[in-house]
C-alpha positions as CSV (number, residue, x, y, z in Angstrom):
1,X,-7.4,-9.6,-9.8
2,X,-10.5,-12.2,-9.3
3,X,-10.4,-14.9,-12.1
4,X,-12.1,-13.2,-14.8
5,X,-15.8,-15.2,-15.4
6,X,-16.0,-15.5,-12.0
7,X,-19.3,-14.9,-10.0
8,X,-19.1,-11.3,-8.0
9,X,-20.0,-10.7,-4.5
10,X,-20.9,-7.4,-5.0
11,X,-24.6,-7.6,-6.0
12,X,-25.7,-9.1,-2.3
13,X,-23.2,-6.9,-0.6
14,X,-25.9,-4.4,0.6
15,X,-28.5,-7.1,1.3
16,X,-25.5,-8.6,3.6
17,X,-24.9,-5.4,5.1
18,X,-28.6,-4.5,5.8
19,X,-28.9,-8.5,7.4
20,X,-25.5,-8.5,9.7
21,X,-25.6,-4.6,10.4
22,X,-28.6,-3.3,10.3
23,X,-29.6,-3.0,14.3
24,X,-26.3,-0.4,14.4
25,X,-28.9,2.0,12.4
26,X,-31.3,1.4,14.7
27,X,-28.7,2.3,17.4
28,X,-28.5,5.3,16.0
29,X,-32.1,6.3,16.1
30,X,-32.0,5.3,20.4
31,X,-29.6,8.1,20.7
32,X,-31.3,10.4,19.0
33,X,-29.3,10.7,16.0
34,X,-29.9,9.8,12.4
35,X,-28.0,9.2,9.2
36,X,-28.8,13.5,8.2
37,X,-27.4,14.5,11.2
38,X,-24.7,12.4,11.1
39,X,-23.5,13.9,7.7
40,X,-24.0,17.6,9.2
41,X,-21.8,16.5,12.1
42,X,-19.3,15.3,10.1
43,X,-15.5,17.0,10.9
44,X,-13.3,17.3,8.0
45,X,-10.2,15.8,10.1
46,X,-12.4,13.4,11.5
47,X,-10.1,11.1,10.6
48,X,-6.8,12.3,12.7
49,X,-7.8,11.1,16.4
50,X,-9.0,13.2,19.0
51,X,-11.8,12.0,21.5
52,X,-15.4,12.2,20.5
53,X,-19.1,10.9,22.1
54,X,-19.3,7.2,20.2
55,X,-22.1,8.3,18.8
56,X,-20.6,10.9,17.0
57,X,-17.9,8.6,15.9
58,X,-20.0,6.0,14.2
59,X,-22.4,8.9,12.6
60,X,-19.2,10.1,11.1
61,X,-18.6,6.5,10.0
62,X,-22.1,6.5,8.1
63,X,-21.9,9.9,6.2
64,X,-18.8,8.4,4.7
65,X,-20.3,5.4,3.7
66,X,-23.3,8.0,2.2
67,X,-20.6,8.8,0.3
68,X,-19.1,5.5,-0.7
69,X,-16.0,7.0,1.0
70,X,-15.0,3.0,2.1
71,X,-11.8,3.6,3.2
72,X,-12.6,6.8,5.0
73,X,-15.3,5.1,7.0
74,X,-13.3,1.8,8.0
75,X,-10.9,4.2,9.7
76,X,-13.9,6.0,11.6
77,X,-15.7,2.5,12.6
78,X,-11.9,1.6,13.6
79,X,-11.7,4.5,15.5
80,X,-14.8,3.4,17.8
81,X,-13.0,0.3,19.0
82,X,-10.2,2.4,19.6
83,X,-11.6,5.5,21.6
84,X,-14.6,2.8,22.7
85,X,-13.4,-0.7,23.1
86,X,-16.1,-1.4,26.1
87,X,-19.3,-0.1,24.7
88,X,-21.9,-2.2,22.8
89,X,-20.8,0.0,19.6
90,X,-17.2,-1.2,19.4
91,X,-18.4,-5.0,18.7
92,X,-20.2,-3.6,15.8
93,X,-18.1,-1.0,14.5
94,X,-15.5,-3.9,14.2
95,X,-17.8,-6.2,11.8
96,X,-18.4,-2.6,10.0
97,X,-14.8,-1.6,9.4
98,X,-14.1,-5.1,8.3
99,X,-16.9,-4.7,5.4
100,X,-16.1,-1.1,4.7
101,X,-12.5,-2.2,4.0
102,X,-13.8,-5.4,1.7
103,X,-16.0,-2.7,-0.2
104,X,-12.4,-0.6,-0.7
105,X,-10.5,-3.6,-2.2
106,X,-8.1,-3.4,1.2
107,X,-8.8,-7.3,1.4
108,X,-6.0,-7.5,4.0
109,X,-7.3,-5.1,5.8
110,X,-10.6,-7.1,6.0
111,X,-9.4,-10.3,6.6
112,X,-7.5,-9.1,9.2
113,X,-10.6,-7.2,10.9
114,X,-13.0,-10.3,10.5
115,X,-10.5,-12.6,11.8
116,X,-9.7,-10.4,15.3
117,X,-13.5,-10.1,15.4
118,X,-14.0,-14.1,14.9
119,X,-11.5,-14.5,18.1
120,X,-13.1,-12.1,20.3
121,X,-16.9,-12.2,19.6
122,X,-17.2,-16.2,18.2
123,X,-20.4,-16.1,20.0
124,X,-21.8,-13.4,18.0
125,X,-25.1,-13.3,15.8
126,X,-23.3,-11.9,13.1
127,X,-20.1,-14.3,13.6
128,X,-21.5,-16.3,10.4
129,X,-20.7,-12.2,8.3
130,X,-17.4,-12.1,9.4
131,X,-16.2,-15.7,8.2
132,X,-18.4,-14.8,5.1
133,X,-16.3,-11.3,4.8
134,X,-12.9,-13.6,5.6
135,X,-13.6,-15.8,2.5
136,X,-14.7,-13.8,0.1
137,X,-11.9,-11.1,0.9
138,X,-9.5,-13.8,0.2
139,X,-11.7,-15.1,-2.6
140,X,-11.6,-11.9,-4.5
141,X,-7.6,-11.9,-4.1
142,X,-7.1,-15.7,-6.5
143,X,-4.8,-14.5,-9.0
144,X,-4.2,-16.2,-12.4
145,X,-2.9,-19.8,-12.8
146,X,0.7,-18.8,-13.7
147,X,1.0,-17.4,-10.3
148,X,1.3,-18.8,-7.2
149,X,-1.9,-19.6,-5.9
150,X,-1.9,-19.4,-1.6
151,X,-4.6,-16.9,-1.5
152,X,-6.3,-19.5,-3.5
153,X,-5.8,-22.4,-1.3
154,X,-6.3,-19.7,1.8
155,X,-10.1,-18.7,-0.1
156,X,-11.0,-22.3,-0.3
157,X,-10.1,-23.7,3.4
158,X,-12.3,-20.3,4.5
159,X,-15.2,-20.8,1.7
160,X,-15.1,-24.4,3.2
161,X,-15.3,-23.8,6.8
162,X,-18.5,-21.0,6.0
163,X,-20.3,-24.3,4.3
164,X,-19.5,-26.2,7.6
165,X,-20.1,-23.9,9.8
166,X,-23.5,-22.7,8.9
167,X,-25.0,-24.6,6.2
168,X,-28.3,-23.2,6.6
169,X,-27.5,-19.2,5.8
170,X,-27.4,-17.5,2.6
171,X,-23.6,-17.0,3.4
172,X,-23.1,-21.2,2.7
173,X,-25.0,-20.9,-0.4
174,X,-22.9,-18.5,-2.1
175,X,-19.9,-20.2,-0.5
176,X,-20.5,-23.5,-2.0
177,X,-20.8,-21.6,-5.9
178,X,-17.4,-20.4,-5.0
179,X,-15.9,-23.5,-3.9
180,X,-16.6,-25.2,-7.2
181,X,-15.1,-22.2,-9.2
182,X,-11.9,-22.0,-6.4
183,X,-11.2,-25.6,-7.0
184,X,-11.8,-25.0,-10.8
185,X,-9.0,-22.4,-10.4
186,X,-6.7,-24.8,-8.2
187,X,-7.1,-27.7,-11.1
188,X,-6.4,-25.0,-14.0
189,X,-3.1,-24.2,-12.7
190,X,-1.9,-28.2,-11.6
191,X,-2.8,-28.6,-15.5
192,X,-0.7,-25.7,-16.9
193,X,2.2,-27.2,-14.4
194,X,1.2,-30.4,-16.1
195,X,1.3,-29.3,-19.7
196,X,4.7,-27.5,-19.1
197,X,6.4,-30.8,-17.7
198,X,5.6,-32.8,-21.0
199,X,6.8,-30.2,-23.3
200,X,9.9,-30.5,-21.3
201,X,9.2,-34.1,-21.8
202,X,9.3,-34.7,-18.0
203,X,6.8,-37.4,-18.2
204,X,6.7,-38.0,-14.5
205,X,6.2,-34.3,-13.5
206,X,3.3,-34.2,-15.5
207,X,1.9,-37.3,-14.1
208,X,2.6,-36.4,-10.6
209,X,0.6,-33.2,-11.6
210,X,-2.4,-34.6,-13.4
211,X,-2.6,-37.4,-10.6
212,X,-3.3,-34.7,-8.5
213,X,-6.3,-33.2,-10.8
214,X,-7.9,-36.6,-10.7
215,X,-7.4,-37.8,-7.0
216,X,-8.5,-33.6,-5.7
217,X,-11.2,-32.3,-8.3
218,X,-12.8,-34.6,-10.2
219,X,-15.7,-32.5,-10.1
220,X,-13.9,-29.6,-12.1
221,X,-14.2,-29.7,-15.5
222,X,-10.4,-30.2,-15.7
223,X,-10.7,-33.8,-15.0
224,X,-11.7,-35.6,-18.6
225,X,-7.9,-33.3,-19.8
226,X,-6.3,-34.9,-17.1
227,X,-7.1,-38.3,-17.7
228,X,-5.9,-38.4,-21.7
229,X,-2.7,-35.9,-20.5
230,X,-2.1,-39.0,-18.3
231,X,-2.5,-41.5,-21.2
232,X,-0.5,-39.4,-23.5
233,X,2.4,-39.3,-20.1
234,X,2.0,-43.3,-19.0
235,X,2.4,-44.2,-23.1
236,X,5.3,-42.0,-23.8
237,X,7.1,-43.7,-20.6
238,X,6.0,-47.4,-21.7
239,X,3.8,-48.0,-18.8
240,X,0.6,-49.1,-21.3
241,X,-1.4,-50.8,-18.5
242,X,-1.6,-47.4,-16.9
243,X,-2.1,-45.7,-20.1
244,X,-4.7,-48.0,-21.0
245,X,-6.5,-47.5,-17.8
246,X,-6.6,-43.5,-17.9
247,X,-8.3,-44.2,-21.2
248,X,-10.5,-46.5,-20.0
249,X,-11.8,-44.4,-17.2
250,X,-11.9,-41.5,-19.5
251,X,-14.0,-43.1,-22.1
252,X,-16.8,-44.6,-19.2
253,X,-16.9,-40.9,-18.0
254,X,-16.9,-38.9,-20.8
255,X,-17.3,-40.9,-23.8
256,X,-18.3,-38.3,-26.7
257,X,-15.2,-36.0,-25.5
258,X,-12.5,-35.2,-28.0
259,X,-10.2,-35.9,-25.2
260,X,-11.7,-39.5,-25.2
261,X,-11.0,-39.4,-29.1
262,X,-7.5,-38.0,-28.6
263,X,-6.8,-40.9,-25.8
264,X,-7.8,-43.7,-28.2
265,X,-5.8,-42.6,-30.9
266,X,-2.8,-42.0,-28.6
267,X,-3.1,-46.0,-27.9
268,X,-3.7,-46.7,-31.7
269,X,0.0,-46.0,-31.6
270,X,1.0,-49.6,-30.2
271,X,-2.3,-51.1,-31.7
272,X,-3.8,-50.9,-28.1
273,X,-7.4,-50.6,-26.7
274,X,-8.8,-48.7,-23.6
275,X,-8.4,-51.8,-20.6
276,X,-8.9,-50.8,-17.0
277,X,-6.8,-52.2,-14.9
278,X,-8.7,-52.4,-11.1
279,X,-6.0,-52.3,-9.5
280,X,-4.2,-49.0,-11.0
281,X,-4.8,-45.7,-8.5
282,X,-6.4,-44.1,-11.4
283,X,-9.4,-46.8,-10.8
284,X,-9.7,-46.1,-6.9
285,X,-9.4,-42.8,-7.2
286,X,-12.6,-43.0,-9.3
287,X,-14.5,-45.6,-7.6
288,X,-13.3,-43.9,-4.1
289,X,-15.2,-40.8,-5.7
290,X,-18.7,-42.8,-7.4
């Protein structure tokens, strides 16, 4: 399941389906046939394959997407390509089965779709859709942090490479919201590894899992935890130069945090002070970042 409080792609789904799709309508209309007639044409068995006119194929597709039959109408857009693999339809049918599948929660299915059509058509118009339909199908598949997280990782690289690709699209913009909340996602569980090392009181498990927090997604809101989890790790193992540091760099970043507070009183402990030490990773890292 998505990660709950994250932000949907469902309310611009039409809107991206009337922008990357909406010439196949028109299609429709050259040949004489509209959305009604499709839906009076439609063949209860339309799914099981005989040969039909490509027109007839993708007006079957639409009356099941009339009918928010997603599933349904993949297979029929699926079955263009298949009967039609050389017409001007099959190029578009292929984007369409990828979003009818998407809108059925068969995210495989749609990844799988956009990323055949990526390799065939990269050319396309509507090439910019289908890596927006690739991310957001593996978006909408990050599970929670106690599980293991590839789709996650898989959702960012393709959220990233939309952003890259075509900065300028509406595609990008949504992208980049879901970046921050992906990488939000990717901190939460290198923290809940974290948390479970020191309660084992494997000190250097944690570290090498907070270190990870701070040197990848400092822009998460996971950072200012990692920082006094790294104080609390560094102090329990003796190492108060580093302890001091991850103090220090908390309390310059996010001085009015109880995590600050926490940190402090941590080094109280051994009558010490927040002190950066320059030279410690946990000062690159930062200045590498500001």
């Amino acid at each position: 399941m998505p990660i709950p409080g994250l932000i949907s792609a469902r309310p611009i789904r039409a809107a991206l389906l009337v922008l990357a799709l909406g010439t196949a309508l028109g299609g429709c209309s050259l040949l004489g046939l509209d959305k009604d007639d499709a839906s009076n044409d439609l063949n209860k068995d339309a799914a099981e394959y005989r040969e039909r006119p490509v027109e007839q194929i993708y007006g079957d597709a639409w009356a099941q997407i009339n009918k928010r039959n997603w599933e349904e109408a993949a297979k029929q857009f699926n079955e263009v390509d298949r009967q039609h693999p050389y017409s001007v339809w099959a190029r578009r049918a292929q984007l369409m089965s990828a979003f009818c599948s998407y809108q059925a929660n068969k995210y495989g299915d749609a990844v799988a779709t956009a990323d055949q059509y990526i390799s065939l058509h990269p050319g396309s118009k509507e090439v910019a859709y289908a890596f927006y339909l690739k991310a957001i199908s593996l978006y909408e598949q990050i599970v929670d942090v106690n599980r293991d997280q590839a789709n996650t990782q898989g959702a960012l690289v393709a959220l990233q490479d939309v952003v890259q690709r075509f900065p300028d699209t509406e595609y990008a913009r949504d992208a980049t919201l879901k970046i921050d909340l992906t990488q939000d996602h990717l901190a939460g569980k290198e923290m809940a590894v974290g948390r479970y090392y020191l309660t084992r009181g494997d000190y250097i498990g944690g570290i090498n899992r907070f270190k990870a927090v701070v040197q990848q997604y400092q822009t998460t809101p996971q950072i200012a935890e990692a920082l006094e989890r790294l104080t609390e790790a560094y102090y329990a193992l003796g190492l108060d130069s580093e302890a001091q540091t991850a103090a220090a760099v908390l309390g310059a970043n996010y001085p009015g945090s109880q995590w600050y507070t926490d940190a402090y009183n941590i080094l109280r402990g051994r009558n010490l002070k927040p002190k950066e030490d320059k030279g410690s990773w946990i000062s690159q890292a930062f200045h590498r970042i500001l």
